[in-house]
C-alpha positions as CSV (number, residue, x, y, z in Angstrom):
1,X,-262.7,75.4,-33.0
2,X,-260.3,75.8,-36.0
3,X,-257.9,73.3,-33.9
4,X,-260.6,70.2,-33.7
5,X,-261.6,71.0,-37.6
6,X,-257.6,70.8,-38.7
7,X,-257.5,67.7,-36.2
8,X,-254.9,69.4,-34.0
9,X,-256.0,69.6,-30.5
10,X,-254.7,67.8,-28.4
11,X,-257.6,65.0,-27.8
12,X,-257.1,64.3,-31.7
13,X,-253.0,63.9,-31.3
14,X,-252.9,60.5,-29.7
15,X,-251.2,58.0,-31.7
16,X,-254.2,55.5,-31.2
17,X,-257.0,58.3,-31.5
18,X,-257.3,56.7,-35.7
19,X,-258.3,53.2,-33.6
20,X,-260.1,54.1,-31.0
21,X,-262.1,56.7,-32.1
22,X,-262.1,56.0,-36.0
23,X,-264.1,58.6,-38.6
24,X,-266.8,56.4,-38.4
25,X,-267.7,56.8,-34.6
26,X,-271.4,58.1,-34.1
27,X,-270.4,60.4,-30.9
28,X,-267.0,61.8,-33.2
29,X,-269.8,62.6,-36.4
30,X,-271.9,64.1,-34.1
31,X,-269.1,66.1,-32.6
32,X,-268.1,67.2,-35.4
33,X,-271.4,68.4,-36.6
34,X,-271.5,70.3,-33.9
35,X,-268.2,72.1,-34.4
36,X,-269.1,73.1,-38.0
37,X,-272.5,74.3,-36.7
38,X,-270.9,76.6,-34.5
39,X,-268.4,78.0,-37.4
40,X,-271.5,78.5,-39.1
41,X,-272.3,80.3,-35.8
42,X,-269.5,82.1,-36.2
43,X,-270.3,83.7,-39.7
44,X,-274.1,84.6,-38.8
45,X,-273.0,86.2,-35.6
46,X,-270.1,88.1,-36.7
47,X,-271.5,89.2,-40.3
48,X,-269.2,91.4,-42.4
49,X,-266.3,90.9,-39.9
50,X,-265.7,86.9,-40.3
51,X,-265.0,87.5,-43.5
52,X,-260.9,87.7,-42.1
53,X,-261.6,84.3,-41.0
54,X,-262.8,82.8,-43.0
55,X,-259.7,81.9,-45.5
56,X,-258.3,79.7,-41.9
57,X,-261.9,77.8,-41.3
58,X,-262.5,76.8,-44.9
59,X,-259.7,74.3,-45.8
60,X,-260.5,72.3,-42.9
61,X,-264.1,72.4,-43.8
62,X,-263.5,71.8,-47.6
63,X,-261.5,68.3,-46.5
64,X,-264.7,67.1,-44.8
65,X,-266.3,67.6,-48.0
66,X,-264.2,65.5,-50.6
67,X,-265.5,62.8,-52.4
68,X,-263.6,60.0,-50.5
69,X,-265.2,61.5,-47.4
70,X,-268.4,59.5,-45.6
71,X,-271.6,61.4,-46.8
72,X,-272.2,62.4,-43.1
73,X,-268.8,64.3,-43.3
74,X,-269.8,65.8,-46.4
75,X,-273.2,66.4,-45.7
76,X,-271.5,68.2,-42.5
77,X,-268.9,70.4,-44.6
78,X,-271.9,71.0,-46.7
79,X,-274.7,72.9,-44.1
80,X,-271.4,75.1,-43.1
């Protein structure tokens, strides 16, 4: 999960990942949506004990919610 949210796995590596499957792609936004909702997961799951986690899942998270994101990407970093 942390991997896809850094955009490190491996699907994200490919050189032409940026033109084939740009930010703006409705299946990646939904992806993505999806990831966050199961960090979100995560933290309601766990409780108390995510808290050691959480310093790793919250940069990624924070860079989907910058101003020059889209407002779906914020919107997404936002219902974390």
């Amino acid at each position: 999960t942390y991997a896809l949210l850094a955009k490190e796995a491996p699907c994200q590596q490919l050189e032409d990942y940026g033109e084939e499957f740009g930010d703006d792609d409705d299946d990646h936004d939904a992806f993505m949506t999806s990831v966050c909702d199961l960090v979100g997961s995560f933290g309601r799951v766990m409780g108390q004990h995510f808290v050691q986690y959480l310093p790793k899942f919250l940069p990624p998270i924070c860079e989907y919610a910058k101003s020059s994101r889209p407002p779906s990407d914020r919107s997404m970093a936002m219902g974390c």
